[in-house]
KOLKOLVO-518011 format. One line per 10 residues: number of its first residue (from 0); for each residue x, y, z of C-alpha. Coordinates in nm, 4 decimals, always signed. Example, Ala and Ser with C-alpha at 12.3 -4.5 7.8 and 13.67 -1.06 7.14 Angstrom:
KOLKOLVO-518011
0	+1.2300:-0.4500:+0.7800; +1.3670:-0.1060:+0.7140
//
This chain:
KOLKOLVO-518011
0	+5.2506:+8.0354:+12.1260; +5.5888:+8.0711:+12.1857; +5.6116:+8.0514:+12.5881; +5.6582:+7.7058:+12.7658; +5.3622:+7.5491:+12.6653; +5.2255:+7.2181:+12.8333; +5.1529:+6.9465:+12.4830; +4.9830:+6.6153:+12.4917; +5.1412:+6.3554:+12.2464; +4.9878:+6.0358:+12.1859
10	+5.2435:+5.7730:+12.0779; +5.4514:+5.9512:+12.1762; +5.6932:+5.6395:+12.2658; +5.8422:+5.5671:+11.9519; +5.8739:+5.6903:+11.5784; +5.8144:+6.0665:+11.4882; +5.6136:+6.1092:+11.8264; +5.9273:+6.0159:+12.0443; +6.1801:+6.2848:+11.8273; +5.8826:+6.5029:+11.8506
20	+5.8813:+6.4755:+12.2401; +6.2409:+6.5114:+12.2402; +6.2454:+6.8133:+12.0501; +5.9439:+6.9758:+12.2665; +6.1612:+6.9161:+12.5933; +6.4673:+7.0907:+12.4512; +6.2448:+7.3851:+12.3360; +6.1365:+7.3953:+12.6755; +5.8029:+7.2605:+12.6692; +5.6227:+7.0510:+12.9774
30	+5.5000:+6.7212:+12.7553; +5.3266:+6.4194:+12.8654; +5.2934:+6.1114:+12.6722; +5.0037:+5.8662:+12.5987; +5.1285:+5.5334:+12.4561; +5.0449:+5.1822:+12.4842; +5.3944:+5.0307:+12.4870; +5.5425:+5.0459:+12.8688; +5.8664:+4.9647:+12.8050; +5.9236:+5.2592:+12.5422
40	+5.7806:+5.5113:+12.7827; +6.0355:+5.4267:+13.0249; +6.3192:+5.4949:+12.8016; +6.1753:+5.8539:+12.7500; +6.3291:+6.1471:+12.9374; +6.2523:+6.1469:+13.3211; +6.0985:+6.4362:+13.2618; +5.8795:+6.3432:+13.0755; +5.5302:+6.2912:+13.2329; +5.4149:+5.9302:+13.0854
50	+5.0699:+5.7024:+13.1355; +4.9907:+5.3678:+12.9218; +4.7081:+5.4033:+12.7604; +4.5492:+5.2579:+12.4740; +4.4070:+5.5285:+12.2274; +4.1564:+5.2359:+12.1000; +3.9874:+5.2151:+12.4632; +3.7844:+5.5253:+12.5349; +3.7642:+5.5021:+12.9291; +4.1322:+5.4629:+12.9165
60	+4.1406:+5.7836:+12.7061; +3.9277:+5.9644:+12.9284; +4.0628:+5.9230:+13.2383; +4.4531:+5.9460:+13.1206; +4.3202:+6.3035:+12.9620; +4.1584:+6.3882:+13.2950; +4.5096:+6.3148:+13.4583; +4.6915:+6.5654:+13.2084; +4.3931:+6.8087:+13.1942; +4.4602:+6.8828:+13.5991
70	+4.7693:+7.1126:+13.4917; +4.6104:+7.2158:+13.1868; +4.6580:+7.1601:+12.7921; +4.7892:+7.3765:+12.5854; +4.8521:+7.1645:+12.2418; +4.7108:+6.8263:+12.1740; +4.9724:+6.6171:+11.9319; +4.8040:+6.2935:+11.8119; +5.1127:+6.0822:+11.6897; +4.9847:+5.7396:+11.7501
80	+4.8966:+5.5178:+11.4516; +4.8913:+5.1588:+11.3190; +5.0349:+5.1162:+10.9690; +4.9820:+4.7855:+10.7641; +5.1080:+4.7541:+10.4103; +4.8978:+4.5412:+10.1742; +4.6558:+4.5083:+9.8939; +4.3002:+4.6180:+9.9676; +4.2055:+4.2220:+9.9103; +4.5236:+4.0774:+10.0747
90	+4.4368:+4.2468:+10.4426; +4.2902:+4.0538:+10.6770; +3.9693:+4.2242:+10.8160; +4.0888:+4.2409:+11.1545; +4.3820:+4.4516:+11.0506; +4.1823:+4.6977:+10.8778; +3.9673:+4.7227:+11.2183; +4.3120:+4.8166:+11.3809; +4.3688:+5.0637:+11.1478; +4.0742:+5.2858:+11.1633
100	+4.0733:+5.2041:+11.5573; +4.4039:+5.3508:+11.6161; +4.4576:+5.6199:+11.3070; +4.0975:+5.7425:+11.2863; +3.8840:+5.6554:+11.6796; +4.2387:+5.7184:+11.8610; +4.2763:+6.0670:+11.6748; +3.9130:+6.1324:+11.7578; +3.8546:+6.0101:+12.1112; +4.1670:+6.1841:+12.2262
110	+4.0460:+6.4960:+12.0463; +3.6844:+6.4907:+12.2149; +3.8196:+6.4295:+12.5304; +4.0540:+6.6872:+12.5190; +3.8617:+6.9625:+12.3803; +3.7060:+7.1138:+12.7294; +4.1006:+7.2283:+12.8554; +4.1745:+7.3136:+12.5070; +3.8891:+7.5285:+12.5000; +4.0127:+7.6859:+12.8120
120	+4.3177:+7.7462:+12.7087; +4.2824:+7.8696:+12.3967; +4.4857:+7.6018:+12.2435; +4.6062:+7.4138:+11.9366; +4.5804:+7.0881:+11.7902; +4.8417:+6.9577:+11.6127; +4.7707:+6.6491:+11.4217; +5.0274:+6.4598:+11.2400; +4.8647:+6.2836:+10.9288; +5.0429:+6.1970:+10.5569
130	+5.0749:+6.2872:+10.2274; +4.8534:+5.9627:+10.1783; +4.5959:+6.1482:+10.3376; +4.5376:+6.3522:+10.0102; +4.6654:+6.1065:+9.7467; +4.6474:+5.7210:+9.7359; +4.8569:+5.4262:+9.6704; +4.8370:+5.1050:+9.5877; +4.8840:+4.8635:+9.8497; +4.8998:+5.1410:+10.0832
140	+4.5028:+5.1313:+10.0372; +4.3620:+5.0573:+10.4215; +4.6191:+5.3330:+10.5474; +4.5277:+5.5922:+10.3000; +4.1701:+5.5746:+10.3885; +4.2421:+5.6090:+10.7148; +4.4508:+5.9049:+10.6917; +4.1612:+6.0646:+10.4417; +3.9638:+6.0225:+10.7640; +4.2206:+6.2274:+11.0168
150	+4.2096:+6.4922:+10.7239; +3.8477:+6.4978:+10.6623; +3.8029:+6.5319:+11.0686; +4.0345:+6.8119:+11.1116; +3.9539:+7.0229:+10.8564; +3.5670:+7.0130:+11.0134; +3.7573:+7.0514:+11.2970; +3.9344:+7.3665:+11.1889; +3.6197:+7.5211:+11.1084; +3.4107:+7.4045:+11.3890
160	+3.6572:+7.5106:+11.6719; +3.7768:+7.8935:+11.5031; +3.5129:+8.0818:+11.7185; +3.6173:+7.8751:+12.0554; +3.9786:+7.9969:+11.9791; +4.1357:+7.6767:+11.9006; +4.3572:+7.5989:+11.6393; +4.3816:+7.3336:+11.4252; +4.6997:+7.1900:+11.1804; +4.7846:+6.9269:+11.0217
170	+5.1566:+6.7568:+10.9883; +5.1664:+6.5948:+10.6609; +5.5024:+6.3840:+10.6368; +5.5627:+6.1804:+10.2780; +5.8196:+5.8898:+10.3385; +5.9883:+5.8851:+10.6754; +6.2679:+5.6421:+10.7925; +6.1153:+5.4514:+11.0806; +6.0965:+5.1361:+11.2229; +5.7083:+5.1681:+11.1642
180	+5.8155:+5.1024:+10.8121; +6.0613:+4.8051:+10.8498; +5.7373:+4.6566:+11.0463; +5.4913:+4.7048:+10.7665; +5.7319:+4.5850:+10.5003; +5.8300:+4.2664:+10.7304; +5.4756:+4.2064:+10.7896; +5.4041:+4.1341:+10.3916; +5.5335:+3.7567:+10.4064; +5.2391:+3.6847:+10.5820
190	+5.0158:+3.6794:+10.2378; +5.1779:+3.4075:+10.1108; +5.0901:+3.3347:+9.8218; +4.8844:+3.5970:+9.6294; +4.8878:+3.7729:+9.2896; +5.0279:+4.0629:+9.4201; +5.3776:+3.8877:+9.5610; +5.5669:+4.1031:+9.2216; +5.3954:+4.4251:+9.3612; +5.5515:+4.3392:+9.7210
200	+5.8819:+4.2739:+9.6053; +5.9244:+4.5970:+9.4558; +5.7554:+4.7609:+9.7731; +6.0534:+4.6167:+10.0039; +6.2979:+4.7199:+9.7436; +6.1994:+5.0576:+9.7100; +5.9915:+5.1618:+10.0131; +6.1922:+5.3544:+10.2355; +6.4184:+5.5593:+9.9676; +6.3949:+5.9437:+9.9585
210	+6.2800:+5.9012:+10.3320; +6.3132:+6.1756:+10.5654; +6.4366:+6.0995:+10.9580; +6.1721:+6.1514:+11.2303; +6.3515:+6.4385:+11.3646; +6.2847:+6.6505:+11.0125; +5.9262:+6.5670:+11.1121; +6.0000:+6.6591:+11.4377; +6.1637:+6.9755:+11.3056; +5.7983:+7.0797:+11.1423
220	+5.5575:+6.9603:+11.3800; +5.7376:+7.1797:+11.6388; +5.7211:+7.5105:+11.4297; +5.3662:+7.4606:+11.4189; +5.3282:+7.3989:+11.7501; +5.5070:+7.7452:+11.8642; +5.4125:+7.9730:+11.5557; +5.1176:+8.2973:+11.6479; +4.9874:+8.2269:+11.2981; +4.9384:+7.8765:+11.2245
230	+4.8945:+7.7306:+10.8696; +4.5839:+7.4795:+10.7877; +4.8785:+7.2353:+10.6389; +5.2591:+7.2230:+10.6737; +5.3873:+7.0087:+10.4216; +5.7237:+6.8207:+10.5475; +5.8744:+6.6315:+10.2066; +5.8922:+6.7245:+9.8384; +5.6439:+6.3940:+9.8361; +5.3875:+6.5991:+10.0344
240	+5.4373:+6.9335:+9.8621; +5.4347:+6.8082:+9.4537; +5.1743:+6.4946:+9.4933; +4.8210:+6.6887:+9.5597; +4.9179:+6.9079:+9.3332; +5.0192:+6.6995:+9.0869; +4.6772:+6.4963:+9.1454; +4.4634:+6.7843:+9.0668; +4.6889:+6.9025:+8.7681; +4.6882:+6.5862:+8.6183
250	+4.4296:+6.3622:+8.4441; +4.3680:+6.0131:+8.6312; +4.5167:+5.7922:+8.4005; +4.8578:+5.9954:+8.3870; +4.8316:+6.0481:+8.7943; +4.7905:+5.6423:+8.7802; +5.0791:+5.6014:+8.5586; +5.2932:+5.8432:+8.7900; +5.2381:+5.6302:+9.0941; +5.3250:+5.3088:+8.9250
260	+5.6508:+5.4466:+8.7898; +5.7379:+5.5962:+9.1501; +5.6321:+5.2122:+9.2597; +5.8790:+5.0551:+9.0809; +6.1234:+5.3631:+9.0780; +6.1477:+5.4144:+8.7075; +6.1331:+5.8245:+8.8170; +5.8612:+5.9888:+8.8546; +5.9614:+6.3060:+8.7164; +6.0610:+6.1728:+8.4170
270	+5.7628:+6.0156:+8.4145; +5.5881:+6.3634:+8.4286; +5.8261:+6.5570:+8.1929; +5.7632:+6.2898:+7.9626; +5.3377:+6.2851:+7.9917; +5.3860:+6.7012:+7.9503; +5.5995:+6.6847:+7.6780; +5.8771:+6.9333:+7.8840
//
């Protein structure tokens, strides 16, 4: 798929989606963006064919699809997602709604409504998920569910859409250097009060280091946009290569002690040379 290919990115207004569309246009591509934030999508390239749309409201979906679909889609490119940090008891219900309504409905209303002029075209989708779609952290809890969901649904995906000629990958980024983060983190002085406040101080301190930039991401997602011969999974950081591996190596209990050292950035891999004995 290496000709000028014609991608639909939601959220594709800010974050990894935006250096994603960036790096599509200078490849060549024809993009247009889904987002709900107006004032970002005005900032984009003129080029750049844009509609607000909310990825939680399925008419919206539909019809902003429709719009696209009229000159064809060749790769879908679900960026858009919600991310709050927090214990499993500390967030509010509301914000766990959020979360599965924009990381897990948004990934699969855009999907279903795409799939006729994917089918057509014998396209590609291109989902960008996370590392914390195969492992789990604490107080990442809510967001790690939802991105087992997005991997769950593509790999049925993957397997359900082979004989209709469409492709399906998954992105999986570990840390990346966003303002998405600097949100989340902010957004943990709402709880207060709580028995996890020692937990959240070492989450500000520590959260965004050995972060990649959004363009690295960018750098990934766009290889497996163009490549003949996709892969199921293209790892971006050393976070989303050694992690699933290292869950299924290791026993629970030494998996469990790995992630609190990484929490509170004693060093993992000493942590691991030390449970081997290397």
């Amino acid at each position: 798929m290496t000709d000028s290919l014609r991608v639909l990115v939601t959220g594709g207004a800010s974050g990894i989606g935006r250096a994603t569309v960036r790096r599509l246009r200078a490849c060549g591509h024809d993009v247009a963006v889904l987002d709900c934030d107006d004032d970002a999508l005005s900032d984009l390239p003129n080029d750049v064919e844009t509609h607000v749309c909310d990825v939680t409201d399925e008419d919206a979906v539909r019809d902003a699809v429709s719009l696209v679909a009229e000159d064809g889609i060749d790769v879908l490119l679900p960026c858009a997602a919600y991310y709050e940090l927090g214990a499993v008891e500390d967030v509010p219900g509301e914000l766990v709604e959020t979360q599965f309504g924009v990381n897990v409905f948004g990934v699969l209303t855009v999907a279903r409504a795409a799939l006729p002029a994917l089918r057509e075209s014998g396209g590609r989708i291109v989902t960008v998920a996370s590392v914390l779609g195969r492992v789990t952290l604490p107080y990442h809890g809510v967001y790690c569910a939802t991105k087992h969901a997005v991997e769950s649904l593509s790999d049925a995906l993957r397997v359900e859409l082979a004989p209709h000629g469409v492709d399906v990958v998954i992105v999986e980024p570990g840390p990346v250097r966003t303002g998405f983060n600097d949100r989340a983190k902010a957004r943990l002085d709402r709880y207060g009060e709580t028995p996890y406040a020692d937990a959240y101080d070492r989450v500000r301190r520590n959260f965004d280091a050995g972060g990649v930039t959004p363009e690295r991401v960018a750098d990934t997602v766009v290889t497996a946009v163009e490549t003949d011969d996709p892969k199921a999974r293209y790892p971006v950081t050393w976070q989303a290569r050694v992690l699933p591996v290292l869950r299924l190596l290791l026993p629970t209990w030494a998996f469990d002690r790995l992630v609190r050292a990484e929490l509170e950035r004693r060093g993992a891999f000493g942590t691991v040379r030390e449970l081997l004995g290397w």
